[in-house]
C-alpha positions as CSV (number, residue, x, y, z in Angstrom):
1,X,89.2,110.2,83.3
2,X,85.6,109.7,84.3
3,X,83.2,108.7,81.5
4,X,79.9,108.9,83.5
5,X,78.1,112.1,85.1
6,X,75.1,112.6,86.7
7,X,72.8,110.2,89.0
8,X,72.5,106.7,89.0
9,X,71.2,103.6,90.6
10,X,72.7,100.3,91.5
11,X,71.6,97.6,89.6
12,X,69.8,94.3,91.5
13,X,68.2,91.3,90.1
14,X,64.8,92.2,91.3
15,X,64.9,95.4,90.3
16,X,65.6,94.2,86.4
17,X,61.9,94.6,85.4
18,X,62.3,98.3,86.6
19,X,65.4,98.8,84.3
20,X,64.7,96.9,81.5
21,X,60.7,99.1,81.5
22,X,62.4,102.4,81.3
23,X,61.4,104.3,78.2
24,X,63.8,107.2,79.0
25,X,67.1,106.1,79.5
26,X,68.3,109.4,80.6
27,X,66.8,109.1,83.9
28,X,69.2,107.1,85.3
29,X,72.4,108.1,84.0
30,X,74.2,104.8,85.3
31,X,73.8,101.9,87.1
32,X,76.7,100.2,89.7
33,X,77.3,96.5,89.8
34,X,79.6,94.8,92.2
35,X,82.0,92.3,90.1
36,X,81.5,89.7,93.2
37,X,77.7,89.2,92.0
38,X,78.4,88.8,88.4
39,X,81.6,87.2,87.4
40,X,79.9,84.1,87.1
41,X,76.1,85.4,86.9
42,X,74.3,83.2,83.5
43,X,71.0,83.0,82.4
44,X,67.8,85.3,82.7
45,X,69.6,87.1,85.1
46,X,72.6,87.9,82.7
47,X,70.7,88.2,80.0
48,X,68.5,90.8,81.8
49,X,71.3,92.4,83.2
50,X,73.6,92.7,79.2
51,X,70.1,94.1,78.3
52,X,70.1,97.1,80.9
53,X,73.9,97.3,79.8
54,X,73.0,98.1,75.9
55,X,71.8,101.5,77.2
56,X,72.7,102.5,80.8
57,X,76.5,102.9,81.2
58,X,78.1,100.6,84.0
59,X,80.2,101.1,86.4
60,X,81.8,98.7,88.7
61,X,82.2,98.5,92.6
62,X,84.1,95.9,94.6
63,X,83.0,94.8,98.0
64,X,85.4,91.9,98.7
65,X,89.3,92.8,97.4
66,X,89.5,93.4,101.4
67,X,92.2,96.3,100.8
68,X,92.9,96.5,104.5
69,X,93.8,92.2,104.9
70,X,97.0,90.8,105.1
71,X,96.4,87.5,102.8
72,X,97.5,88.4,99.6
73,X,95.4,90.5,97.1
74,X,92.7,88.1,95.3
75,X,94.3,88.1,91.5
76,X,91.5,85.9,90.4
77,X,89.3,88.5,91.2
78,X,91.1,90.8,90.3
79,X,91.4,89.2,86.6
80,X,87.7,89.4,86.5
81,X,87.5,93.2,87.5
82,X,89.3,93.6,84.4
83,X,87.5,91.4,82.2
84,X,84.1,93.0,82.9
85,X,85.9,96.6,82.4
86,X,86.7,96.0,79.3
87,X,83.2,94.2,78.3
88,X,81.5,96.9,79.3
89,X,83.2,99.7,78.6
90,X,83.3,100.8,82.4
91,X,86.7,102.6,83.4
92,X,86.0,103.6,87.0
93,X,86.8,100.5,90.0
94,X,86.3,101.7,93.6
95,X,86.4,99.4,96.9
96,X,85.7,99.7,100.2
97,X,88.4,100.8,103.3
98,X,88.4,97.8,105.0
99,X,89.3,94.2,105.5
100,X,86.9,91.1,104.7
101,X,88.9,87.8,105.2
102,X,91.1,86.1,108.0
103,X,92.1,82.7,106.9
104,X,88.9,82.8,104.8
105,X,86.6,85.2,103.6
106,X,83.9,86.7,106.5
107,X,81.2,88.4,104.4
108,X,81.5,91.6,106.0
109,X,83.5,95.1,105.7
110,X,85.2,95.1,109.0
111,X,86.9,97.9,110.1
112,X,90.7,99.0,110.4
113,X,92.6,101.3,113.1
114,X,93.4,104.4,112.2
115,X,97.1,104.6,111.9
116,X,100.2,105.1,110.1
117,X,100.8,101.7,109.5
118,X,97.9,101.0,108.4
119,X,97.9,103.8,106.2
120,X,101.2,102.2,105.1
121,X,99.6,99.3,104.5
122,X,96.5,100.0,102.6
123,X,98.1,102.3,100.3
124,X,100.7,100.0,99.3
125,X,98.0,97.4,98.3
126,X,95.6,100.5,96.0
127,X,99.4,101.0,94.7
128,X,99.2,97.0,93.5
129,X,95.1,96.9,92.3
130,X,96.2,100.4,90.3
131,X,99.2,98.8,88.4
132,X,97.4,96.1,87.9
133,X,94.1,97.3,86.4
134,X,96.5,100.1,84.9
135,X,94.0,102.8,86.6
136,X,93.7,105.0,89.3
137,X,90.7,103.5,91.6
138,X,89.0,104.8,94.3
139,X,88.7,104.1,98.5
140,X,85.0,104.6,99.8
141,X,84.7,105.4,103.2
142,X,82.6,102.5,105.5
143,X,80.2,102.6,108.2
144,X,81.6,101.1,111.3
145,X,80.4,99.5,114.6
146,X,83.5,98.9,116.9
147,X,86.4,101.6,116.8
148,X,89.4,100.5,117.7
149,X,91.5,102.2,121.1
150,X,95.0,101.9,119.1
151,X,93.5,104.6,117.1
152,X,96.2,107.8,116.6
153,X,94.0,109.7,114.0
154,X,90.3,110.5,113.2
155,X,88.6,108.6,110.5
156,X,88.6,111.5,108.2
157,X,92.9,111.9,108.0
158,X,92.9,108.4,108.0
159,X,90.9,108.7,104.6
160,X,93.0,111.5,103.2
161,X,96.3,110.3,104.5
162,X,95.6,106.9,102.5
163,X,94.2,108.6,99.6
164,X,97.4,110.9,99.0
165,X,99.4,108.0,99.8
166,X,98.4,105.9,97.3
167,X,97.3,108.6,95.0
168,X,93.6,107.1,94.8
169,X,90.3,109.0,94.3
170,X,88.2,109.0,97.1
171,X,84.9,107.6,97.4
172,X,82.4,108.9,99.5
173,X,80.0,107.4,101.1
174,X,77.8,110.2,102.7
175,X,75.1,108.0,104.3
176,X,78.6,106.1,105.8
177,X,79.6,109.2,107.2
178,X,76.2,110.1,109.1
179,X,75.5,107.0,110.6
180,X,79.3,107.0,112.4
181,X,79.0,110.3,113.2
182,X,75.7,109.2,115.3
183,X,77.0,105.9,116.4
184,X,80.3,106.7,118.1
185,X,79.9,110.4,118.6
186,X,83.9,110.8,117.5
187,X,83.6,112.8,114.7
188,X,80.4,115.1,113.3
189,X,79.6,114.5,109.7
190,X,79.8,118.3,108.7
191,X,83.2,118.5,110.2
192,X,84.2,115.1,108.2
193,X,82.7,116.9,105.1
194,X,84.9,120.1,105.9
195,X,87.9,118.2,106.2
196,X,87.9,115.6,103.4
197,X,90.7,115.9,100.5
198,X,88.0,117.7,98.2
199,X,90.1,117.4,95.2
200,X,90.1,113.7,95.2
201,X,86.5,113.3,95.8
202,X,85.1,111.5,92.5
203,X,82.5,109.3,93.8
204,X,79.2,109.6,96.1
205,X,77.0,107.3,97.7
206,X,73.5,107.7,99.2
207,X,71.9,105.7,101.0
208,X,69.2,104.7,103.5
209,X,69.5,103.3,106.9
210,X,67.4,102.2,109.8
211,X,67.4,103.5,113.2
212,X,67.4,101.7,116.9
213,X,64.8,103.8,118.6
214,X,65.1,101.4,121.7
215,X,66.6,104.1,123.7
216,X,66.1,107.0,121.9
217,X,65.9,110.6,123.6
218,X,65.1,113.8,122.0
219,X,68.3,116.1,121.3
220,X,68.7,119.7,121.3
221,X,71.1,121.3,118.7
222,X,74.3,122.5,120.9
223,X,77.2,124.9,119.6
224,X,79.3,123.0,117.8
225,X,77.0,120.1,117.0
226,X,75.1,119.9,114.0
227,X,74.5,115.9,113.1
228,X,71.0,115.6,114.6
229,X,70.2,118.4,113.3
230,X,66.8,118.8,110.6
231,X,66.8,122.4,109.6
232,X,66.9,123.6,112.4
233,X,64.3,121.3,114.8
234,X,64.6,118.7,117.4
235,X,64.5,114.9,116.9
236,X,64.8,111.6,118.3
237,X,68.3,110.4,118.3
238,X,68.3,107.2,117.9
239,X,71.2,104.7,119.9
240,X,72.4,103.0,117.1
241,X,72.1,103.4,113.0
242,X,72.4,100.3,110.8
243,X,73.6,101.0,107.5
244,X,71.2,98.7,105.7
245,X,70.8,100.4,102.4
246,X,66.8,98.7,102.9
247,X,64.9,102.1,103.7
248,X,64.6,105.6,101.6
249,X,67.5,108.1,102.1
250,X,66.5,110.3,105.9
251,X,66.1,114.2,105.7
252,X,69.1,113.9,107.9
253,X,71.8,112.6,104.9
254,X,70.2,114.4,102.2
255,X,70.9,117.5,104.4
256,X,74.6,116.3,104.5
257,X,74.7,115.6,100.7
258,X,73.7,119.2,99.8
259,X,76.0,120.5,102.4
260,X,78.9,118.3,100.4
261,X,77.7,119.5,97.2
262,X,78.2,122.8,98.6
263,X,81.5,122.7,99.1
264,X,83.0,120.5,96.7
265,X,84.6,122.3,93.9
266,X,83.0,119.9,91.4
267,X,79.4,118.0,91.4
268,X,80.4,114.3,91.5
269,X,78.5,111.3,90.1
270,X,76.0,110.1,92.7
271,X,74.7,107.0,93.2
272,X,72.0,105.9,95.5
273,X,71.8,102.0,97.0
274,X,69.4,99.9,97.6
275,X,70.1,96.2,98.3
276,X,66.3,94.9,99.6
277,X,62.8,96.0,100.9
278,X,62.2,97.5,97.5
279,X,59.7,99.2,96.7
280,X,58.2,100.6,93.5
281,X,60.8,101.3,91.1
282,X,59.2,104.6,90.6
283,X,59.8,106.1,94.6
284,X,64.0,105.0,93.9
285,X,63.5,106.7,90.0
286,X,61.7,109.6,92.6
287,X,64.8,109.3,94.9
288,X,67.5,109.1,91.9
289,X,65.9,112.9,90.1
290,X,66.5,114.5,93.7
291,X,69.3,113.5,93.3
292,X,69.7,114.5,90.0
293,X,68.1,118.1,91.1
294,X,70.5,119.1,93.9
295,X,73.0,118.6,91.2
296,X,71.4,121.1,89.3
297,X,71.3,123.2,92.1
298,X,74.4,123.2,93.0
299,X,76.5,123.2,89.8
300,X,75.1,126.2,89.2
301,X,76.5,128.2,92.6
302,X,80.1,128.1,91.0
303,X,80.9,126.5,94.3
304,X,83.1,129.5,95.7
305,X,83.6,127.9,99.1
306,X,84.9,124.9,98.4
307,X,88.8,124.4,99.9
């Protein structure tokens, strides 16, 4: 069961000043970590970080058990996940659906075909992570920049199919979800929202992104169509999106979050990123109450059109 709620913020080492000034703690309901960062994090920086702890909950977030690999699943790390659960009290563990090593690790979440066998596949490692950790875990959706042709299945069954497989949670990442829908034109984010396993949705991401303009042209809404949409108006649609998580969240994925909010039968605990090109603490505190306030708005509707 889920013992955090609300809208958080992922913490960084430069934004410890921010976290550790906060006279309200109830503004930001929890904070994220990635286990990667601080297994073997000391010093100021721990220190800081165990200070933030004492009253923000934490969850935890793994970017590199590479779910989607063939080498054999990282018990080491694995052994840590655990640890820091149980130090700090954090009984949630999502990752990402994708693969990060080949005969070494590559520092990036690279992307997987969308088949049965790689359904097969994934689920059968979240099967091994769960029984380990003694926990059901979560699979968040990636952004991608190279799809692959052996393809059989969109990216959204390929997230359900895995997800009932395995009996995971999903995770889901909605700024992930807007910038594929604009890069390869294969699926449009509403639709992906639509046909998501509702149900297992625990988990949200926000974040921000930044835009290619080099060969932008302007875009008319079409039947049928609704990603470059803004309420209704034109805009530039850029070539490429880079999920970056360096820039505030567009009008384009908040749109999308409410629209997910909308139709999920439950308000999920939502978390915005931002890994660099901070800015004030108080514009992502700004960013993490809208959050907060399309909750608001939204757990109120009773949420009759979710399926």
């Amino acid at each position: 069961m889920l013992k955090f709620t609300g809208a958080g913020l992922g913490y960084r080492r430069d934004l410890a000043d921010g976290f550790l000034s906060l006279t309200d703690h109830k503004i930001i309901n929890f904070m994220e970590v990635s286990p990667e960062n601080w297994l073997k994090m000391g010093g100021q920086a721990r220190y800081n970080f165990d200070k933030a702890a004492e009253k923000i909950p934490v969850i935890i977030h793994g970017l590199s058990l590479s779910l989607g690999g063939q080498a054999p699943l990282d018990m080491e790390l694995l052994k840590g996940i655990k640890t820091m659960q149980q130090q700090y009290n954090s009984f949630f563990f999502s990752d990402h659906l994708s693969y990060c090593e080949c005969e070494g690790h590559l520092y990036d979440l690279l992307p997987m075909p969308f088949t049965d066998e790689a359904v097969h596949h994934v689920a059968n490692r979240i099967k091994q992570v769960q029984d380990y950790l003694g926990m059901q875990i979560s699979l968040e959706n990636t952004s991608y920049y190279l799809h692959s042709p052996t393809s059989t299945m969109n990216e959204v069954e390929f997230l359900n199919a895995i997800a009932q497989e395995a009996d995971c949670g999903i995770h889901l990442d909605v700024n992930n979800i807007y910038v594929n829908g604009v890069n390869h034109g294969l699926l449009d984010p509403f639709v992906f929202i639509d046909k998501v396993d509702k149900k297992r949705v625990n988990y949200i991401h926000i974040a921000g992104h930044d835009e290619d303009h080099g060969a932008a042209e302007e875009v008319k809404i079409t039947e049928g169509e609704s990603f470059n949409m803004v309420k209704g108006e034109l805009r530039h649609l850029p070539t490429l999106l880079v999920d970056t998580h360096g820039e505030a969240v567009q009008k384009t994925v908040w749109d999308l979050l409410e629209y997910t909010y909308e139709r999920l039968p439950h308000i999920p605990p939502t978390l915005l990123e931002r890994d660099f090109n901070f800015p004030p603490f108080q514009e992502l505190i700004d960013e993490v109450q809208h959050i907060a306030s399309l909750q608001q708005k939204y757990a109120k509707t009773g949420l009759q059109n979710a399926a």
